[in-house]
N, C-alpha and C positions, 0 to 999 in steps of 0.2 A: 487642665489638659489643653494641649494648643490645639486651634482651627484650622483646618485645611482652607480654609475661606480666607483666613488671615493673616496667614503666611503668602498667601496669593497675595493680596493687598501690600504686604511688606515689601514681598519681591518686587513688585510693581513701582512700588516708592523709591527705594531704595536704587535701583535701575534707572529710573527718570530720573529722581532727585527736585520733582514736582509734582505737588499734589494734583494738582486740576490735569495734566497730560497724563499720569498712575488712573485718576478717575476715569478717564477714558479710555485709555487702555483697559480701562477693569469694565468696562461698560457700565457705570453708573455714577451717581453724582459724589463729590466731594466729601457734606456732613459723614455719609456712613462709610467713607473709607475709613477717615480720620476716627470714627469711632473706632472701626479694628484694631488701628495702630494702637491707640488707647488702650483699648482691651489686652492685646498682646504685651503690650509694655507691663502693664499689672498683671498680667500672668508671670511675664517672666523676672519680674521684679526689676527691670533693666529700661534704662535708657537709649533708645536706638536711634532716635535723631537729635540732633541739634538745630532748631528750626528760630529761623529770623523771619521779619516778616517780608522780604527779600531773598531767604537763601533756606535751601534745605541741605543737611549734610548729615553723615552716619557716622556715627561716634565710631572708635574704635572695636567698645562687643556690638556693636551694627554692623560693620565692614565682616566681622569672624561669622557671624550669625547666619548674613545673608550667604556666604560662599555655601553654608550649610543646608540652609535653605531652598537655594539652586539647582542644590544636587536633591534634595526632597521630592522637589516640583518635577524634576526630569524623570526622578524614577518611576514617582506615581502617573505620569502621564507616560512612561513610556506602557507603566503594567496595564493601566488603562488602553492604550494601543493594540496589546498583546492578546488580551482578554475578549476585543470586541474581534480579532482575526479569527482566535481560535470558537469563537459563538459564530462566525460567520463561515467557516471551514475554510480558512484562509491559511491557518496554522493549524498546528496540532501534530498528533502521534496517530499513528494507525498501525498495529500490530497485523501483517501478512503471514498468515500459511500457505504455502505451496507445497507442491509434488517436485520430486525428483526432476521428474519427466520435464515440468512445467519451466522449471531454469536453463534449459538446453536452448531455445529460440526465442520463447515466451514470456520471458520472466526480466531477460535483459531489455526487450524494448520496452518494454511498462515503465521500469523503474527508470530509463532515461528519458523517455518522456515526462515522468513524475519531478523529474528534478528538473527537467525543464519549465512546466508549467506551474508547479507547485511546490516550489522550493524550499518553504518553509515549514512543509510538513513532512518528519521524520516518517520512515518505513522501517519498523521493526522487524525482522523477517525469521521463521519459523519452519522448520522442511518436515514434515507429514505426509504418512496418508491420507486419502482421501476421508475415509471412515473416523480418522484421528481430527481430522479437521470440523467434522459435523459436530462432534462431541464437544473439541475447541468453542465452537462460536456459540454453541449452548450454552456453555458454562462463563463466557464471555472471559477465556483463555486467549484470544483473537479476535480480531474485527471484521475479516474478512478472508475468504480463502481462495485459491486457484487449484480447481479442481476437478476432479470428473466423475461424473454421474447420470445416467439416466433418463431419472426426470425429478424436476427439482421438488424437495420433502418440503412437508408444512411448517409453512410461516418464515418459508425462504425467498428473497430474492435470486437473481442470478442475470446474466449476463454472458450468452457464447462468445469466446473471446477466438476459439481457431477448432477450425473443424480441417481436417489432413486423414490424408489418404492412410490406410494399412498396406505394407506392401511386405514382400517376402522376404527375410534375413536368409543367404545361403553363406553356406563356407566358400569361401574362393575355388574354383576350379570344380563344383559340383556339377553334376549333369545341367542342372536347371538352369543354371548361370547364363545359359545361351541358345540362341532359337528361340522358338514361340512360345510366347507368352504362356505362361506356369495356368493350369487350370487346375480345380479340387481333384479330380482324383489321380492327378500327381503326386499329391498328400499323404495318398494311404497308407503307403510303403514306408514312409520317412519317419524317422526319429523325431519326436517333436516336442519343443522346448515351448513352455508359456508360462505363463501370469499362477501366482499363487491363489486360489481362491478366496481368502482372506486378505491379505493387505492388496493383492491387485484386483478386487470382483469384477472393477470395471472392465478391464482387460479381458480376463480372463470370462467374463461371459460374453463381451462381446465377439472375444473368436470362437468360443463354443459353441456361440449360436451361427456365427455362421458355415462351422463347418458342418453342424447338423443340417442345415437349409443343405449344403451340399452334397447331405448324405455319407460324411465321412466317419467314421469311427478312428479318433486319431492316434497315434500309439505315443502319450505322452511317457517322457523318460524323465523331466523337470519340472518342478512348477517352483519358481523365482519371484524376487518381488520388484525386483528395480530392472531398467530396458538396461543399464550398462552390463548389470550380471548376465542377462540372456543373450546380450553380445559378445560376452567374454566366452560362453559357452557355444556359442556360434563358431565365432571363431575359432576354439579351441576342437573341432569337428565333430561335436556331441550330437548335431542337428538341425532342425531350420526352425524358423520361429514365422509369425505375423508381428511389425512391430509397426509404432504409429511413422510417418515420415522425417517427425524434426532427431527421430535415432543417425538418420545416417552425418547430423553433425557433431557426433560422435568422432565419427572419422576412424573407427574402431579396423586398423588392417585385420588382413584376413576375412573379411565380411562382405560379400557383394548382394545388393538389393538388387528385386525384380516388381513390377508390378502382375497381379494378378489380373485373366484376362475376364473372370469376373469379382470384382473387387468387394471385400467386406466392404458394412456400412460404415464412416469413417470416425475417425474418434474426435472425441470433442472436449474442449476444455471452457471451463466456466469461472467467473469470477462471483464467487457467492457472498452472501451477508444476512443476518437476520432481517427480520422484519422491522423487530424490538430493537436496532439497535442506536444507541443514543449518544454514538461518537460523532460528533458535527463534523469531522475532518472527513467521514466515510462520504456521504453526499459527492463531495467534490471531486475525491476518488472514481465514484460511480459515474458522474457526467463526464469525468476525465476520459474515463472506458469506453462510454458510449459515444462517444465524439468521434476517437481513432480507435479504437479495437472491434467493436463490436461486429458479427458477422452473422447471416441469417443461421439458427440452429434447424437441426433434422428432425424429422416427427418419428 
């Protein structure tokens, strides 16, 4: 079986075409170069130098051998290369989950700063809910998610990446549209479009709760899972809605926002990960986030 030690030594020789300059290049002395060559010669039953005591030269299967050789040495040193970036989080795969919501503002500046600072680590990407995602990096389905929730469940990291305002979706040309600032019990009256319990809880509790704080009893007519549905229904003049601010680059005609003149508490998005997790690429992710995204979260 040939030596990775002694195809180094060959290569070495072979390239100089002198043993004592190959010894030093190899960082050590002469006798035990000349041994390898030796040894490899009797492995491969072959003559690879023609040696005088003046002249070193490579026969013909020496000349073939080494180009072979060459290409050995390059690969295993490149894999070696490769091996010690992806152990160092330098390279590698990171499998993302996201939200809908999340790639409207969120999602594209990450990923071009990702490709600017870490280029050689792929981002696999995955569009979930939030609920879908916890589940995900449980079962190590993903690496990591952008998502919203609460407060972070055990054995989770997390990281606020954008906390943004709730502000009013109305139809174009609705009373609200104009004048002072929209307060709750402007609310009452109005057809009200929100978050499905289920695929949106976050949403969907966090304007529940605050229009209970308000005292409103709301007269929902919808309950949706994604901000572009509840804006097509906005617009379409079913109602008004609460949505988080990065809706309005959307751009959705037919739709004008207003801020409320007392504002829900605002929504928040997180870049989550396990605790457990043992993808070396995630790391560099993490300090990537907290370097440029990260923003104080709300209690």
């Amino acid at each position: 079986m040939l030596d990775l030690k002694q195809i180094r030594c060959f290569v070495a020789v072979g390239e100089e075409l002198h043993f004592g300059r190959a010894a030093r290049r190899m960082n050590m002395t002469q006798p035990p170069l000349s041994r390898h060559i030796q040894l490899l010669e009797f492995e491969l039953q072959l003559k690879l130098f023609d040696r005088t005591s003046r002249s070193v030269k490579l026969t013909a299967a020496g000349k073939a051998f080494l180009r072979e050789c060459s290409r050995i040495i390059a690969l295993v040193d490149e894999a070696a290369t490769n091996a010690r970036r992806i152990a160092h989080g330098e390279s590698g795969l990171i499998r993302l989950g996201f939200t809908a919501g999340s790639s409207y503002e969120f999602l594209p500046r990450l990923l071009s700063r990702l490709n600017a600072s870490l280029k050689d680590i792929e981002i696999v990407l995955t569009e979930m809910v939030s609920k879908q995602q916890m589940e995900a990096i449980r079962t190590n389905s993903i690496d990591v998610g952008l998502q919203r929730f609460s407060h972070v469940p055990e054995g989770f990291e997390s990281i606020c990446v954008v906390r943004e305002r709730m502000l009013l979706a109305l139809p174009e040309g609705h009373p609200l549209e104009k004048g002072r600032s929209p307060v709750g019990k402007d609310l009452v009256r109005e057809p009200f479009i929100t978050f499905s319990p289920r695929d949106g809880y976050y949403f969907y509790h966090l304007i529940d709760s605050y229009l209970s704080s308000e005292s409103i009893a709301p007269n929902y007519v919808q309950h949706v899972s994604q901000i572009h549905s509840i804006l097509a229904l906005v617009s379409a003049g079913m109602g008004v809605a609460l949505l988080p601010e990065s809706a309005r680059s959307l751009r959705y005609q037919g739709v004008a926002f207003r801020p409320m003149k007392h504002a829900p508490p605002p929504a928040e998005l997180h870049l989550v990960w396990s605790r457990d997790c043992d993808n070396p690429a995630v790391p560099s992710l993490v300090q990537l986030t907290r370097q440029y995204f990260a923003v104080s979260s709300g209690t």
